[in-house]
C-alpha positions in Angstrom: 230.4 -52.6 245.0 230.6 -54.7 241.6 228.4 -54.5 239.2 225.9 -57.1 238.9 226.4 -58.6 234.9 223.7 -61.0 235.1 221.4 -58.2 235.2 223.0 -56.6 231.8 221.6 -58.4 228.2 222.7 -58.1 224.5 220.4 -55.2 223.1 220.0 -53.2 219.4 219.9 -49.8 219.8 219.6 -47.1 217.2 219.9 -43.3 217.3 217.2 -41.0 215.5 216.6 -37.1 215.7 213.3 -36.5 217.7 213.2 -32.9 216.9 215.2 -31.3 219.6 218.4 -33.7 220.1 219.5 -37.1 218.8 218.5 -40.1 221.1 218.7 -43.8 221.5 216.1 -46.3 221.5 215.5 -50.0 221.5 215.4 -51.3 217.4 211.8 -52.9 217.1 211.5 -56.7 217.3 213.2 -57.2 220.4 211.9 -57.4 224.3 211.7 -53.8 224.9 209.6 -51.6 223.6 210.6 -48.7 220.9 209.4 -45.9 223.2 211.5 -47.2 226.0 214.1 -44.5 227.3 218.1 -45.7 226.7 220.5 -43.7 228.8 223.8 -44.2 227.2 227.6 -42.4 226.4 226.5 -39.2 224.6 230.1 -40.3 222.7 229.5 -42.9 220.4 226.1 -41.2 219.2 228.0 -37.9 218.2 230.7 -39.8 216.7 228.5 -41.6 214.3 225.4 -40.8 211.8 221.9 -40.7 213.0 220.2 -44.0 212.5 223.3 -46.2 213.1 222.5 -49.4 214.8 224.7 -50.1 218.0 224.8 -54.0 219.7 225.5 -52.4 223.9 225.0 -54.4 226.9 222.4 -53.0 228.7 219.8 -53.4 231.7 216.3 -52.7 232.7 216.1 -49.9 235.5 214.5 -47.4 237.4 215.3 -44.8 239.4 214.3 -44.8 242.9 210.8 -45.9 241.3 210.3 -43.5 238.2 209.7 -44.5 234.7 211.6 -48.1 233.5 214.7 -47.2 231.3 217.5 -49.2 229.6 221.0 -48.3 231.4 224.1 -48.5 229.3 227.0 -48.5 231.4 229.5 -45.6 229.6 232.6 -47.9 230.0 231.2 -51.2 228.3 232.3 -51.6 224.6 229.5 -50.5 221.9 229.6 -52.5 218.5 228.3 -51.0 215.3 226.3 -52.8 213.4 225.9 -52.9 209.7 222.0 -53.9 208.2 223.0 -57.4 207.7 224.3 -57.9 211.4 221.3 -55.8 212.9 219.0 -58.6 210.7 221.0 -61.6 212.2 221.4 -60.2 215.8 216.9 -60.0 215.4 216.7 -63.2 213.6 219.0 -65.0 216.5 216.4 -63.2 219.3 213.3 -64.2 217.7 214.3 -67.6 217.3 215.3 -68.0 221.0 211.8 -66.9 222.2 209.2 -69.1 223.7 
């Protein structure tokens, strides 16, 4: 079955240490919340520092019915983004709300 892209959007993510192992979340100012789960490649967080911004195409899920997540699919490309890209990327999404 193919995947369904429509269901995938352009979302900032940024690793940070929470004590026990590096994780992603959703960089504030966007839809999602920052306390929303991101299940991602383990691979490009290990390859880079903690706190680096990544631009991934991702979608809102759940699991048979458990707690909402973001789902990064590991074989989609994952852009890093410098400050000045991170700003633009939020700037672009704020303007476009209603």
């Amino acid at each position: 079955m193919a995947r369904d892209m429509s269901a995938y959007r352009d979302v900032a993510v940024e690793s940070f240490d929470d004590g026990r192992a590096v994780r992603v979340r959703p960089v504030v100012g966007q839809a999602y919340h920052p306390l929303l789960r991101v299940q991602c490649s383990r691979a490009f967080v290990e390859d880079h520092p903690v706190g680096t911004r990544f631009l991934v195409q991702a979608k809102l899920t759940d699991r048979l019915g458990g707690t909402p997540f973001l789902y990064v699919y590991h074989g989609d490309p994952v852009v890093v983004l410098s400050p000045a890209e991170a700003n633009k990327f939020l700037a672009e999404f704020r303007r476009g709300r209603i």
